[in-house]
C-alpha positions in Angstrom: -13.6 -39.3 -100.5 -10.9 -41.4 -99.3 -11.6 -45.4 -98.1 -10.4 -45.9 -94.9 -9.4 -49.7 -96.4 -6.9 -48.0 -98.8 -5.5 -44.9 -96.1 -2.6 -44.7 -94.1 -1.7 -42.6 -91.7 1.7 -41.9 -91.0 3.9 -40.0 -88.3 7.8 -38.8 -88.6 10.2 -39.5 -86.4 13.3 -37.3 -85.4 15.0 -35.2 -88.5 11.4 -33.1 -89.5 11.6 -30.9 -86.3 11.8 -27.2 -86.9 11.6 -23.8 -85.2 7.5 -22.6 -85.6 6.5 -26.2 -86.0 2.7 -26.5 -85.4 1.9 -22.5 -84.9 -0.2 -21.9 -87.7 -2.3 -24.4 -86.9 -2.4 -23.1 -83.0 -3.2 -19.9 -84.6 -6.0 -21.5 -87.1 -7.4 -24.5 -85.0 -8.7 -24.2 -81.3 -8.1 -28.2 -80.8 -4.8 -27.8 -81.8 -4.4 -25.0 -79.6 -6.0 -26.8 -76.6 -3.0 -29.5 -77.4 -0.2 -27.5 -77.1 -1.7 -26.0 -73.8 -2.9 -29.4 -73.0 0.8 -30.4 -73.2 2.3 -27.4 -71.6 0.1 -28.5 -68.3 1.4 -32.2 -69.1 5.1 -31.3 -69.2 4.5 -28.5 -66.2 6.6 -25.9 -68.7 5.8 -23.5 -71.6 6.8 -26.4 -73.9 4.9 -25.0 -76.9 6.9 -21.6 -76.5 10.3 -24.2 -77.7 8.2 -25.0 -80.7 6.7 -22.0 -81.7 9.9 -19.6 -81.1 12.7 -22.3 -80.4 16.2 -21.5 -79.9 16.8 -24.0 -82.3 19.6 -26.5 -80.5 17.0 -26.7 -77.5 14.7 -27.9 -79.5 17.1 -29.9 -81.4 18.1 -31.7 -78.1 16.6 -35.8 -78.8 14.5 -35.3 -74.9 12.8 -32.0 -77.0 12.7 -33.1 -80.1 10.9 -36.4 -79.2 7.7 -35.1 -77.1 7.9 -31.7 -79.5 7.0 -34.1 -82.9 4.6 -36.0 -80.5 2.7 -33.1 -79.3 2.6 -31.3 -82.9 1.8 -34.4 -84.9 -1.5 -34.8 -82.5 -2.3 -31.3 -83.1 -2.6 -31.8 -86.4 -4.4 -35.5 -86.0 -6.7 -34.0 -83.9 -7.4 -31.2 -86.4 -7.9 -33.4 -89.0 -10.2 -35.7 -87.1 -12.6 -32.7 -86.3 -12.5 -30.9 -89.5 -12.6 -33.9 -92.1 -14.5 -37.0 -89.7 -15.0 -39.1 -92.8 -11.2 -39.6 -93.6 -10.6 -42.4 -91.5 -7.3 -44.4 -91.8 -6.8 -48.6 -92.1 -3.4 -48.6 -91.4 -0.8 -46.7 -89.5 2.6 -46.3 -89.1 4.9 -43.7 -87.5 9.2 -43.9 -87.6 10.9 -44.6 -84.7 9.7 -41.8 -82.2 6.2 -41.4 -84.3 5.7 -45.0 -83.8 4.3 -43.9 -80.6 2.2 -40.5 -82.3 0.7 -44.1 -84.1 -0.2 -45.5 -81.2 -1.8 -42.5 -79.8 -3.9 -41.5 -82.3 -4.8 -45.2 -83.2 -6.6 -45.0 -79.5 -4.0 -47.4 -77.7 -2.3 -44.9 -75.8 -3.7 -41.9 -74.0 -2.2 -38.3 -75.1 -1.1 -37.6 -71.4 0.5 -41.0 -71.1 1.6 -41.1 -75.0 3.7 -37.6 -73.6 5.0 -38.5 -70.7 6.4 -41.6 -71.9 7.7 -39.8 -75.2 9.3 -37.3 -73.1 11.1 -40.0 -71.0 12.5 -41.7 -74.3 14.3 -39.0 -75.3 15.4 -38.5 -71.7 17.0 -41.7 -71.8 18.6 -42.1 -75.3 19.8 -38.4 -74.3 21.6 -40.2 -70.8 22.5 -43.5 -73.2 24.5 -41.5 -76.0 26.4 -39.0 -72.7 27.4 -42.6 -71.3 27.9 -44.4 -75.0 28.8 -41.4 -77.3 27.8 -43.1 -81.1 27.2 -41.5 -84.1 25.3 -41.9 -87.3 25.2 -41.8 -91.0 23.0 -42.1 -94.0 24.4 -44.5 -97.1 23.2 -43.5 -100.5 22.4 -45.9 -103.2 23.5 -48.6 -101.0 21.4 -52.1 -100.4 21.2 -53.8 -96.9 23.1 -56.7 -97.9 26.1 -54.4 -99.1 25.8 -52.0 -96.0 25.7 -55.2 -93.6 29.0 -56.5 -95.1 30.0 -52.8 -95.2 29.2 -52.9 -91.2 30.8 -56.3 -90.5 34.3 -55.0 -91.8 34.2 -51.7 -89.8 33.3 -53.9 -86.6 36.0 -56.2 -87.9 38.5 -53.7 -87.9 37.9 -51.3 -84.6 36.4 -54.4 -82.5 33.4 -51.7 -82.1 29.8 -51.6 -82.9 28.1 -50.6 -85.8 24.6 -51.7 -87.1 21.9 -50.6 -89.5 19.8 -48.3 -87.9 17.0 -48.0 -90.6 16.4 -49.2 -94.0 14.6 -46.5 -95.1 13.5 -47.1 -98.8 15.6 -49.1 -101.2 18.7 -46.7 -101.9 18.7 -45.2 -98.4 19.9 -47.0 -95.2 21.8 -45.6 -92.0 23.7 -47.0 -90.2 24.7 -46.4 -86.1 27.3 -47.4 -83.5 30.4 -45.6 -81.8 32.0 -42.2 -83.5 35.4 -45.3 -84.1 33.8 -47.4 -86.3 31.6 -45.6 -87.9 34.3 -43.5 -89.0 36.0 -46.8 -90.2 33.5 -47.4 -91.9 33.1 -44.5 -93.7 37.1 -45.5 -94.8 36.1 -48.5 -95.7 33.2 -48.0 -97.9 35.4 -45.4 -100.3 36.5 -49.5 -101.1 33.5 -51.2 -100.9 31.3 -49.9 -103.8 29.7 -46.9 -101.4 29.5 -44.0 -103.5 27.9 -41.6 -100.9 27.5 -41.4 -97.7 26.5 -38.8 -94.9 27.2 -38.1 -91.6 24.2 -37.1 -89.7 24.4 -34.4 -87.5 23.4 -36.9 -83.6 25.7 -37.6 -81.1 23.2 -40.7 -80.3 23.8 -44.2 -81.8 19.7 -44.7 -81.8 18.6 -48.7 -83.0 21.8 -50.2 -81.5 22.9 -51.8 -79.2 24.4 -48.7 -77.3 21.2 -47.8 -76.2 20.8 -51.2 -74.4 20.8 -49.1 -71.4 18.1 -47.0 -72.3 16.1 -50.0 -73.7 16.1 -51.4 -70.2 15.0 -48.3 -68.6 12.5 -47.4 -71.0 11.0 -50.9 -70.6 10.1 -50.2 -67.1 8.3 -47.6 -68.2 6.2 -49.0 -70.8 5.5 -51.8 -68.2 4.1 -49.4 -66.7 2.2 -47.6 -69.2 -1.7 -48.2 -69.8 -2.6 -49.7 -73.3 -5.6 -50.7 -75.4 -6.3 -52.6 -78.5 -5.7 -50.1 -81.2 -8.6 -49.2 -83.2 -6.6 -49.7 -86.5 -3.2 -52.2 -86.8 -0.3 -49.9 -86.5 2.4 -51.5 -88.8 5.7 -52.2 -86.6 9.2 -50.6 -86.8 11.1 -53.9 -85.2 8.7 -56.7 -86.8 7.4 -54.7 -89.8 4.4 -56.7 -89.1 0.7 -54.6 -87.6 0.1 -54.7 -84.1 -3.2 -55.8 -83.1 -3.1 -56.2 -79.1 -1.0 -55.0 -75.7 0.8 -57.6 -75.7 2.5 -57.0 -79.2 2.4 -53.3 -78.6 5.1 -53.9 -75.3 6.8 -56.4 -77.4 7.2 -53.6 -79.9 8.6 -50.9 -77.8 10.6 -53.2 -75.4 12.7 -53.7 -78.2 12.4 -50.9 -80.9 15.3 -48.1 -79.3 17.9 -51.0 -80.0 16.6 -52.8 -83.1 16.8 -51.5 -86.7 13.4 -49.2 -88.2 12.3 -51.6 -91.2 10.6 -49.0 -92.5 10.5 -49.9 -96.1 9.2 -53.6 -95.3 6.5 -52.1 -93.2 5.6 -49.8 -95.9 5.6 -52.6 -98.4 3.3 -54.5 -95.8 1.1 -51.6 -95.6 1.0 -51.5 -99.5 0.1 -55.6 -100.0 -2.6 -55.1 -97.4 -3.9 -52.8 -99.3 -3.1 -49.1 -98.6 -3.3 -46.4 -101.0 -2.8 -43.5 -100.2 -0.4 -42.3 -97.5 -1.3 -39.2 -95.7 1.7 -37.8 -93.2 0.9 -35.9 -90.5 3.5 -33.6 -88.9 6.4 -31.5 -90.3 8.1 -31.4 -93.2 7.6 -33.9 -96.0 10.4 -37.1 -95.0 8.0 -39.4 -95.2 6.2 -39.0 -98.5 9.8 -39.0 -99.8 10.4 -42.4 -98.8 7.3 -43.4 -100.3 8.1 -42.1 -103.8 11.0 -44.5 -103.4 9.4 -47.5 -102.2 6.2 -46.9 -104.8 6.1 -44.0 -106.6 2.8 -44.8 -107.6 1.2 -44.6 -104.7 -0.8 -41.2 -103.5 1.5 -38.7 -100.8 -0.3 -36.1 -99.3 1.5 -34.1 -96.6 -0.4 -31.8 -93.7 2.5 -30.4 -92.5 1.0 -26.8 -92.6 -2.4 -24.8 -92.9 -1.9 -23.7 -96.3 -2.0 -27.6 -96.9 -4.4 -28.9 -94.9 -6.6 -26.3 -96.4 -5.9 -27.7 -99.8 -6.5 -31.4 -98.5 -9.7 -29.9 -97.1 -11.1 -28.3 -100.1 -10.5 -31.2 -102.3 -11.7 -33.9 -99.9 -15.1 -32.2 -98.8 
């Protein structure tokens, strides 16, 4: 059986939506069918109909995609949490947009309130990148120092903005700012010792300073937004440090759609206080693929799907 002192539980962010996410376990689990409905009645739309049967670039649009990773991660949470009460986490984290699936199933944030003000990030990073157009892209075998300078010579040259977005795991940072210098950049780093690099496929310059306006909006909201303690500290995206209180937890968000996801410090943090193993919950593996680069040595395990949870469950019990 798993300690809760050495577990993590960690949420993705944007990138591990897909058509048919969460079905099988709609199909499977009646709590995780209760959260899609439960969501559905939130949103006042057939939300879980985008999920389950897409088209695809609806559900790839940032104000679906956010609440739809939300909403499917939860399911699964809350599947978990009912099948297998025992595994209990000591840490958790989520990236970018799952920092808030985090908060949620750490018991700081309510699933109703968790949606709604999921649903309104997305709105506004949507709004932010029509006024701010940006773009994005993934270096490869790249370190922060080298894409910083790599940055600062891009801004240099177009007078533009361009930041590091997230530092994934060492070998993987992206980088964000307008569709100019980013494509300067790109120039530039055929020069500058960067062997590969990828274009994402975003029209939103997300964790930089072109979504200032959103930030500001967004903060409003979270203003607004009932918190609580969390039961367990949920390891930061802008301070890769856990947050223990409300006041920490609006610090966090009032800052975290323009500041860069320090993904591999947190995990690191996670790691020296003690975690484990890592168990993502949501789609698709990105996660536990970080982790292999930050410490391979360290247990993944990914519910992503029934088939696996099913495994998890059989060699848990």
């Amino acid at each position: 059986m798993l300690h809760p002192a050495s577990t993590a539980f960690i949420f993705p962010g944007q990138g591990s939506q897909m058509v048919g996410m969460g079905q099988d376990f709609a199909h499977a689990y009646p709590v995780a069918r209760a959260t899609f409905a439960e969501a559905d009645d939130i949103l006042q739309q057939p939300f879980s109909r985008l999920l389950f049967e897409g088209p695809a670039d609806s559900l790839d649009a940032t104000h679906n995609t956010q609440p739809a990773l939300y909403v499917c991660s939860v399911a699964i949470w809350r599947v978990l949490a009912q099948a297998l009460p025992a595994v209990q986490p000591g840490f958790a984290a989520g990236h970018s947009l799952g920092e808030l699936t985090a908060l949620t199933c750490a018991g700081a944030l309510s699933f109703a309130d968790g949606l709604r003000l999921v649903r309104r990030r997305g709105e506004l990073m949507h709004e932010a990148g029509a006024q701010h157009p940006g773009a994005m892209a993934a270096l490869l075998n790249v370190d922060v120092p080298a894409a910083e300078a790599l940055c600062a010579a891009a801004r240099a040259a177009t007078g533009g903005v361009l930041v590091i977005a997230n530092d994934n795991c060492p070998g993987q940072v992206v980088i964000s700012g307008d569709i100019p210098t980013l494509e300067a950049a790109l120039e530039l780093g055929k020069t500058m010792n960067v062997k590969r690099a990828i274009r994402l496929a975003v029209s939103v310059a997300t964790h930089s300073p072109l979504m200032s306006p959103a930030q500001a909006a967004f903060n409003a909201v979270v203003e607004q937004t009932a918190f609580q303690p969390p039961a367990v500290p949920v390891y930061a995206n802008v301070s890769a440090r856990p947050l223990r209180d409300v006041a920490s937890i609006r610090a966090e968000l009032e800052a975290q759609l323009t500041q860069p996801v320090r993904w591999r410090e947190l995990t690191t943090a996670m790691i020296d206080d003690g975690a484990q193993t890592f168990i993502e919950i949501g789609t698709k593996n990105v996660l536990t693929g970080l982790l292999r680069r930050i410490d391979k040595d360290k247990t993944a395990i990914n519910l992503d799907t029934v088939a696996a949870f099913d495994i998890f469950m059989h060699t848990s019990a």
